[in-house]
VEXDREN-900591 format. One record per residue (C-alpha): residue in one letter; x, y, z. Coordinates in nm, 3 decimals, padded with zeros to 5 digits. Example, Ala and Ser with C-alpha at 12.3 -4.5 7.8 and 13.67 -1.06 7.14 Angstrom:
BEGIN
<node r="A" x="01.230" y="-00.450" z="00.780"/>
<node r="S" x="01.367" y="-00.106" z="00.714"/>
***
This chain:
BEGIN
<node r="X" x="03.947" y="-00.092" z="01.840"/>
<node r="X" x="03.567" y="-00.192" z="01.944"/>
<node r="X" x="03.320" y="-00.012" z="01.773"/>
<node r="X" x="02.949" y="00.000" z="01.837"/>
<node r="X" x="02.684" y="-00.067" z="01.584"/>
<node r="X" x="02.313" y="-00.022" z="01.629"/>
<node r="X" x="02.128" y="-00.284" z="01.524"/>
<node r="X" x="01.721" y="-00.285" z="01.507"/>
<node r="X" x="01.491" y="-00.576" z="01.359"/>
<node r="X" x="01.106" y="-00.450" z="01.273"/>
<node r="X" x="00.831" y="-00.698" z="01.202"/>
<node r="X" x="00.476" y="-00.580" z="01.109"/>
<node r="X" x="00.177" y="-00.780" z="00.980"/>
<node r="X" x="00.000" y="-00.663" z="00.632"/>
<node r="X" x="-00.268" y="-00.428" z="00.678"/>
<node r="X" x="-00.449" y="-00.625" z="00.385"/>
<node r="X" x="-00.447" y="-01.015" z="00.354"/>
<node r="X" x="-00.787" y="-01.049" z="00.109"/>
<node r="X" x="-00.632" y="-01.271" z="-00.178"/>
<node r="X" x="-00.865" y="-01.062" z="-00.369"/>
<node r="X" x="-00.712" y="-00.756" z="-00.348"/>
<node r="X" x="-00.489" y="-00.684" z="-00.610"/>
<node r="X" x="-00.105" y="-00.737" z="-00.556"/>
<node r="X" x="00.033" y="-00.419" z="-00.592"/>
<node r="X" x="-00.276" y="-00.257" z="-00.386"/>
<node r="X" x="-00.165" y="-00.496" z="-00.083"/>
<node r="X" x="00.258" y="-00.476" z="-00.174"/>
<node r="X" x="00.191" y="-00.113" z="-00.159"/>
<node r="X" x="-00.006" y="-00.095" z="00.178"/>
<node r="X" x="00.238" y="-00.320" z="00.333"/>
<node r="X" x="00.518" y="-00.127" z="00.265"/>
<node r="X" x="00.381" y="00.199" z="00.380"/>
<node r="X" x="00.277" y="00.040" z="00.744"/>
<node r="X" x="00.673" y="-00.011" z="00.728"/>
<node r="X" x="00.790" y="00.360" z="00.620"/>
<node r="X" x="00.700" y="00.477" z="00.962"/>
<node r="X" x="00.878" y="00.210" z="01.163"/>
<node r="X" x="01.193" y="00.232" z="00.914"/>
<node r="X" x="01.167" y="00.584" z="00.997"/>
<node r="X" x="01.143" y="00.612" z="01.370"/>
<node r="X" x="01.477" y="00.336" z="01.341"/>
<node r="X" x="01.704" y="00.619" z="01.173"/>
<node r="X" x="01.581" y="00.874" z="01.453"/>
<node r="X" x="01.722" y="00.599" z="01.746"/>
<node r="X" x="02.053" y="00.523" z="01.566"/>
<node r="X" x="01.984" y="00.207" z="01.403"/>
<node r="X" x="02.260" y="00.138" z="01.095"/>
<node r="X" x="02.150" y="-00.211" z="01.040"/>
<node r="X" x="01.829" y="-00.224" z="01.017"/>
<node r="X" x="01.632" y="-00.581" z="00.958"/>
<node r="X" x="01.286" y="-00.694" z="00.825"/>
<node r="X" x="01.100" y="-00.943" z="00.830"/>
<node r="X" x="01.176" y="-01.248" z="00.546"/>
<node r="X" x="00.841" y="-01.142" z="00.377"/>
<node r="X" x="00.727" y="-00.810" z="00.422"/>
<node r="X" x="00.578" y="-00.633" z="00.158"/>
<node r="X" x="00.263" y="-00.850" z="00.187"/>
<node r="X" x="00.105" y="-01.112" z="00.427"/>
<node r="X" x="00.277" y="-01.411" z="00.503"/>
<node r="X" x="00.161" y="-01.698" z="00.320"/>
<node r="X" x="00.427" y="-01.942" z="00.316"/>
<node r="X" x="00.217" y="-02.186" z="00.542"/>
<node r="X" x="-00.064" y="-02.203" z="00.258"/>
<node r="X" x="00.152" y="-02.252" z="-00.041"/>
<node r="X" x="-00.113" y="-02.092" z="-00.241"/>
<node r="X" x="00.014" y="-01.933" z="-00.565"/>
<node r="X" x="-00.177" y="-01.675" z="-00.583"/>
<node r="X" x="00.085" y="-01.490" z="-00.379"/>
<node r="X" x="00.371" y="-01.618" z="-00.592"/>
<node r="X" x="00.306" y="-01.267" z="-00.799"/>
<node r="X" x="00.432" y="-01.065" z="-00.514"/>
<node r="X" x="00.711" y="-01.193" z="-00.584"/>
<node r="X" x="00.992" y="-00.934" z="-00.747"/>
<node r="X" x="01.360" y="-00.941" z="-00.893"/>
<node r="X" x="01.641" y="-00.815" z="-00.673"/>
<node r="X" x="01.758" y="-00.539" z="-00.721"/>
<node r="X" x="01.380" y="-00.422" z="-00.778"/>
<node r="X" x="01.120" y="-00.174" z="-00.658"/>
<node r="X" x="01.117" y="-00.254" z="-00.332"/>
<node r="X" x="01.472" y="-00.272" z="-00.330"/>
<node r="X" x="01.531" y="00.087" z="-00.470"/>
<node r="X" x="01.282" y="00.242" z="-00.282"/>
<node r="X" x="01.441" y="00.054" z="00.007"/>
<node r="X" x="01.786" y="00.245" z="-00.113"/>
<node r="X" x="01.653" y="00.563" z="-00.103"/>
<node r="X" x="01.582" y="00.540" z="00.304"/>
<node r="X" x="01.925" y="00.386" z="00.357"/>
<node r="X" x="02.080" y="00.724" z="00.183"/>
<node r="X" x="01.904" y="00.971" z="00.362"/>
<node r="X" x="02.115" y="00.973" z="00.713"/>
<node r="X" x="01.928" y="01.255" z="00.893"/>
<node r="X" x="01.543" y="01.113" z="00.930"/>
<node r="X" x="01.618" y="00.776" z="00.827"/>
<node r="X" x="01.814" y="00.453" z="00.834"/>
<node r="X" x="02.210" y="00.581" z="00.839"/>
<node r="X" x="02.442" y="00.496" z="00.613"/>
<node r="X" x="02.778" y="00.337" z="00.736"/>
<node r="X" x="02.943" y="00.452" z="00.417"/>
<node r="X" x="02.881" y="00.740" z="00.124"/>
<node r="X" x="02.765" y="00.572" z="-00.152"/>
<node r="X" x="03.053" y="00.694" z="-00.406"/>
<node r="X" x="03.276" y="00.500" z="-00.169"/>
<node r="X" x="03.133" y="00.184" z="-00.248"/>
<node r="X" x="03.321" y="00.065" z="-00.558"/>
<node r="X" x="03.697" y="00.149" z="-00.366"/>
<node r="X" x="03.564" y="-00.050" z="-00.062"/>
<node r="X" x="03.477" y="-00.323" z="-00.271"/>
<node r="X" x="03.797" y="-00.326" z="-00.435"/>
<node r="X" x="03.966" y="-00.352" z="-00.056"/>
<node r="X" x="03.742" y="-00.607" z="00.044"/>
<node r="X" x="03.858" y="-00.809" z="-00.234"/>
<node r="X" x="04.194" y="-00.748" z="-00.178"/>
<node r="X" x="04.181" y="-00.796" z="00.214"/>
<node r="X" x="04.010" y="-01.156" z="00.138"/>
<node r="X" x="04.251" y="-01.217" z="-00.083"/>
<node r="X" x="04.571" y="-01.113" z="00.021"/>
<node r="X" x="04.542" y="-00.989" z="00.403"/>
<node r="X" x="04.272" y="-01.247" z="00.562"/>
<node r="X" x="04.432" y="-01.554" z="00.498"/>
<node r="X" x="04.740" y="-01.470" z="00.688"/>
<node r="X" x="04.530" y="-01.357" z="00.972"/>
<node r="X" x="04.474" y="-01.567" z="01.306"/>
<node r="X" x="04.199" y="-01.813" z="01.257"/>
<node r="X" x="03.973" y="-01.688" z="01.527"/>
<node r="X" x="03.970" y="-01.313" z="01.342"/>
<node r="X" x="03.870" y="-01.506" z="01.029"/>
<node r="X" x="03.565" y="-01.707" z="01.073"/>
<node r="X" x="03.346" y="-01.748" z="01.393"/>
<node r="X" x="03.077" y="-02.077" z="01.491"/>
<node r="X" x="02.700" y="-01.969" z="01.437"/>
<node r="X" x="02.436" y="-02.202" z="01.474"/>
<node r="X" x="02.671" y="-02.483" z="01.394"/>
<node r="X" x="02.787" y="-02.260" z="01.051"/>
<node r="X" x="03.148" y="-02.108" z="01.027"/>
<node r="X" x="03.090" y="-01.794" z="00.931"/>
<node r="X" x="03.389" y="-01.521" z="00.758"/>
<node r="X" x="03.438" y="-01.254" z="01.022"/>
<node r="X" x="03.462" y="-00.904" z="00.867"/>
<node r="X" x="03.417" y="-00.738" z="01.191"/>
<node r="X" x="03.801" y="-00.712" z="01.266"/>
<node r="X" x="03.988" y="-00.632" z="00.965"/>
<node r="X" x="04.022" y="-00.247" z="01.087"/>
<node r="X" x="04.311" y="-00.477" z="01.306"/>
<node r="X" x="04.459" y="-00.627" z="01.075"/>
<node r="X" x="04.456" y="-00.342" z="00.759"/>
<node r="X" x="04.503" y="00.023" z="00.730"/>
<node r="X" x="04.215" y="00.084" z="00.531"/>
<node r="X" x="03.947" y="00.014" z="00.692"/>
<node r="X" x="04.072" y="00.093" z="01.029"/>
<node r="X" x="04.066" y="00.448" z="00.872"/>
<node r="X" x="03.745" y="00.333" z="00.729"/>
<node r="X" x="03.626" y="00.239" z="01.083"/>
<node r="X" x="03.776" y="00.590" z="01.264"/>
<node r="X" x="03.532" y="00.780" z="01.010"/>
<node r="X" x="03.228" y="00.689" z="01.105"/>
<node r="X" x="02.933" y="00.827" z="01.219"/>
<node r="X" x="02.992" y="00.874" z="01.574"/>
<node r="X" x="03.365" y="01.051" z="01.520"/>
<node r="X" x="03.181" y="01.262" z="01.257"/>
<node r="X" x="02.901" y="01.391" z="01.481"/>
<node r="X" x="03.141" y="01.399" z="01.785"/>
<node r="X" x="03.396" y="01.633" z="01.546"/>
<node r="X" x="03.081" y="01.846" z="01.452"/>
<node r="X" x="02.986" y="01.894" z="01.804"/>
<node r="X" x="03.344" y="01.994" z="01.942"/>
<node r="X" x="03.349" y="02.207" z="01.642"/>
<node r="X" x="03.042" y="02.382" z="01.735"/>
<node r="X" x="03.070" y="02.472" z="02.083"/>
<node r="X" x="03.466" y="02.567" z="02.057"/>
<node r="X" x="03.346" y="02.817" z="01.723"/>
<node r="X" x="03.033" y="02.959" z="01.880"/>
<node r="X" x="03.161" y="02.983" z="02.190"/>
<node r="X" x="03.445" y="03.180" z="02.116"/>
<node r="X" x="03.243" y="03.420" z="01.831"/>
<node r="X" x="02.963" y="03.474" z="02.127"/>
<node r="X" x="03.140" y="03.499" z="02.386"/>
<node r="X" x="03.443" y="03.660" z="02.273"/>
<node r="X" x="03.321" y="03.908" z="02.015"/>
<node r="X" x="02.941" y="03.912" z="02.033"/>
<node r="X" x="02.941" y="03.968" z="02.415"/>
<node r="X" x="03.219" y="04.240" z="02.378"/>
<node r="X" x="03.021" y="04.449" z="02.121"/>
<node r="X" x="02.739" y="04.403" z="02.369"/>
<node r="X" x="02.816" y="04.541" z="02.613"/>
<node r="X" x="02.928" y="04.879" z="02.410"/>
<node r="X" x="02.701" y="04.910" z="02.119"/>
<node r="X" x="02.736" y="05.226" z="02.058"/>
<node r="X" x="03.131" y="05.219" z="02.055"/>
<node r="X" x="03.077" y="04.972" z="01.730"/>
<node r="X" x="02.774" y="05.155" z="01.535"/>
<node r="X" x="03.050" y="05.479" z="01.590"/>
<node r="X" x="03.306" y="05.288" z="01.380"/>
<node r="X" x="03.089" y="05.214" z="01.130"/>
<node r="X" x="02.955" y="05.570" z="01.081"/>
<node r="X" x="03.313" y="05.697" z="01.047"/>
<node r="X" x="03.393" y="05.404" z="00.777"/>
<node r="X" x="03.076" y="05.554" z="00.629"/>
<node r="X" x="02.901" y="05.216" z="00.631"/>
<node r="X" x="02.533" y="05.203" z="00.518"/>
<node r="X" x="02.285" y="05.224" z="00.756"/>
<node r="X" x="02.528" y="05.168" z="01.067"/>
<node r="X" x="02.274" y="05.185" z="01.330"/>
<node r="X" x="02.062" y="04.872" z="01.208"/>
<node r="X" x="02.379" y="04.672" z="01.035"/>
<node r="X" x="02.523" y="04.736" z="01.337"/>
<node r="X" x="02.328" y="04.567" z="01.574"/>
<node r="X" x="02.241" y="04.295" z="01.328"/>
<node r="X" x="02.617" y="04.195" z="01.358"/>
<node r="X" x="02.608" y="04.214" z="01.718"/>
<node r="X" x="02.374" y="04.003" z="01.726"/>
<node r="X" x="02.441" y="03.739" z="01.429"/>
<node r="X" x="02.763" y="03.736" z="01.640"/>
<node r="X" x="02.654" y="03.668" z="01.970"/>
<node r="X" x="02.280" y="03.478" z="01.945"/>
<node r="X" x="02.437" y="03.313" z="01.619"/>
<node r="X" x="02.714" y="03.179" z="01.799"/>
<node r="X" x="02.513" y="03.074" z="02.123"/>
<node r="X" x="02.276" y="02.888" z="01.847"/>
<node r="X" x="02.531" y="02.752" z="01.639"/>
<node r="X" x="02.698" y="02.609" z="02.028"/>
<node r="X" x="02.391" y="02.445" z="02.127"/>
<node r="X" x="02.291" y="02.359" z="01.766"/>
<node r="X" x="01.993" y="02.512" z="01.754"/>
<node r="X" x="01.861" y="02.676" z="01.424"/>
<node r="X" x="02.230" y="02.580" z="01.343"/>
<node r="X" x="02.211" y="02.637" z="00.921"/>
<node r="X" x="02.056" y="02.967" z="00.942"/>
<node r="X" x="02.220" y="03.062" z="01.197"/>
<node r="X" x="02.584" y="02.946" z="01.029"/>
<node r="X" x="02.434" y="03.131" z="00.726"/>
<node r="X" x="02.414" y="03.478" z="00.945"/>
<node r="X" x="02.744" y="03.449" z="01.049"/>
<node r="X" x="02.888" y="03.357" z="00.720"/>
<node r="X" x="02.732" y="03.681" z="00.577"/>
<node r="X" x="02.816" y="03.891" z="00.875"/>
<node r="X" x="03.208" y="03.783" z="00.905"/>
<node r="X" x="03.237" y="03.797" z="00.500"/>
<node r="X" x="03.122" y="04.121" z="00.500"/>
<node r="X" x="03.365" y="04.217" z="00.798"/>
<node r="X" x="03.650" y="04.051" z="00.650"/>
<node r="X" x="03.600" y="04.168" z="00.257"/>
<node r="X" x="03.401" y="04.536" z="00.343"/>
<node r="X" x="03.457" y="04.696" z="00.676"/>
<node r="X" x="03.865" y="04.565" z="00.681"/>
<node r="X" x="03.891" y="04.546" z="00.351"/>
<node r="X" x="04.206" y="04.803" z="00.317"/>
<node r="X" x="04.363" y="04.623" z="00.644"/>
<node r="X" x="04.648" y="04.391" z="00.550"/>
<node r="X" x="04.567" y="04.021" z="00.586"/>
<node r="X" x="04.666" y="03.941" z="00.917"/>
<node r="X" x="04.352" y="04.187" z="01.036"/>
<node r="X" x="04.155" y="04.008" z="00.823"/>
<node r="X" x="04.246" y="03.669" z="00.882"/>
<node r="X" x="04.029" y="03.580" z="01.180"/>
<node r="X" x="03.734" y="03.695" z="01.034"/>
<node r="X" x="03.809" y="03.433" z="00.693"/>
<node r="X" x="03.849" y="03.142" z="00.979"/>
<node r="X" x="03.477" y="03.218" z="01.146"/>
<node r="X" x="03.359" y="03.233" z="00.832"/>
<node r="X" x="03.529" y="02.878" z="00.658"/>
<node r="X" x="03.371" y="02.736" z="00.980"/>
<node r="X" x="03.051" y="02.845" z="00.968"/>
<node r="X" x="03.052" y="02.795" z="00.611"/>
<node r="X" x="03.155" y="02.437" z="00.615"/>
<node r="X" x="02.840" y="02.375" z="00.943"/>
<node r="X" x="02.639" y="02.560" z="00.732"/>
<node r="X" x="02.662" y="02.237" z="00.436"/>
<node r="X" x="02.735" y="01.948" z="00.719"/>
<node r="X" x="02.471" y="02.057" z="00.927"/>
<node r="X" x="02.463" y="02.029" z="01.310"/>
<node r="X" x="02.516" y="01.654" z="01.354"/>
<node r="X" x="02.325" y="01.440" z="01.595"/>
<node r="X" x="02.470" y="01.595" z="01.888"/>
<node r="X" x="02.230" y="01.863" z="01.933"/>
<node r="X" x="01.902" y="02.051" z="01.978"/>
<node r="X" x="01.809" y="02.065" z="01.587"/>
<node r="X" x="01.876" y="01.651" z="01.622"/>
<node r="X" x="01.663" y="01.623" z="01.874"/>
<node r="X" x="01.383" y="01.834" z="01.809"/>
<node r="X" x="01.355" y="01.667" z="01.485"/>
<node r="X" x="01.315" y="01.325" z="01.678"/>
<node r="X" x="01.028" y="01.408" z="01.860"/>
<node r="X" x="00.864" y="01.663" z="01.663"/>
<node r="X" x="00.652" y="01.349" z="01.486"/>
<node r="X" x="00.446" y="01.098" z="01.709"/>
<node r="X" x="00.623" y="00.766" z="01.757"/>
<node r="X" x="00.444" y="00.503" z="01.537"/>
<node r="X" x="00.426" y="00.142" z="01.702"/>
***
């Protein structure tokens, strides 16, 4: 099936272009005018992200004068690791398409695809005219191969879309459902902890109302979503392995699913599809 991919291309002139300044003093500056702009790209969406042919210093190509030749830098190198680093980091910067432990397997498939799968493909899902060029078209194989049209269905927009439904079907129901119903009789609850002789009852009690109900309107709207998970972790762990602890485990059992789900938010995090996403996109000042 189609897929969309977000493409971006950045190009930026070198803060420093005085062939007297030392090489890494002007690689260094020109990079960091980047940063920003590689940065405000992951925020939008971009997963391919482009630069210019020379950008970690001023472009000198039309001189030919080799004093520049020393920018000049094996591949992979520094700027290629540091490069790495924003390409692994999917939350404030450039996405990655694929976890990095994945890598060697795809490789393997890819070889095995071009190998075995492409050439039995029809011509037109093979290459494609650019410019003149034929070029090998790796953009359809999810049509032609099991793996990576499984590959392709676990990207990031089925992942964030999964955490989302996730979210609002979990916190719904725990706010809603519970939260709202203890509520709306308090006092009914803090009772049946003072006869299981739970500490405190009065204050644990209503900080389980309300990790149940404001957690799971925050954890719905994805708002504070990890502390908030966290709350409700501790609050249905305790319910399920304290307060029904001598209940068989059919009593207990819904309290163990809230808590595997807010557990697993709690590491995966909210996803793009909500408030913590997007107050983290605008809480810095778009660089230009």
């Amino acid at each position: 099936m189609p897929r969309l991919v977000t493409g971006g291309l950045i190009q930026a002139a070198s803060p420093i272009t005085d062939p007297a300044t030392p090489i890494e003093t002007i690689r260094k500056a020109s990079i960091d005018a980047h940063i920003p702009l590689i940065e405000e790209a992951g925020r939008r969406g971009v997963q391919i992200l482009g630069l210019q042919e020379i950008f970690n210093g001023p472009y000198f190509c039309p001189s030919q004068d080799a004093h520049w030749y020393d920018i000049a830098e094996p591949v992979p190198g520094p700027t290629t690791e540091l490069m790495s680093t924003y390409e692994r980091d999917g939350c404030t910067r450039v996405p990655r398409f694929l976890d990095e432990s994945l890598l060697p397997m795809v490789r393997r498939e890819l070889d095995r695809y071009v190998r075995d799968i492409a050439p039995s493909v029809p011509v037109a899902d093979r290459t494609f005219e650019a410019d003149g060029v034929t070029v090998r078209n790796l953009w359809r194989m999810e049509q032609h191969d099991p793996f990576f049209a499984q590959l392709a269905a676990n990207g990031p927009l089925t992942r964030d879309l999964g955490l989302l439904i996730l979210r609002l079907g979990f916190g719904a129901a725990l706010a809603l459902t519970h939260g709202r119903a203890k509520l709306a009789a308090p006092a009914r609850f803090i009772e049946a902890l003072t006869k299981r002789e739970f500490p405190l009852p009065g204050l644990f009690g209503w900080a389980a109302i309300l990790s149940e109900f404001l957690g799971g309107l925050l954890l719905a709207v994805g708002l504070l979503t990890r502390p908030a998970a966290t709350l409700v972790v501790i609050t249905l762990g305790v319910a399920a392995f304290d307060f029904h602890s001598a209940d068989p485990f059919a009593k207990r059992e819904l309290a163990l699913a809230y808590v595997v789900v807010a557990l697993s938010v709690a590491i995966a995090g909210p996803g793009r599809y909500s408030l913590d996403s997007w107050l983290g996109s605008r809480s810095e000042p778009r660089k230009r």
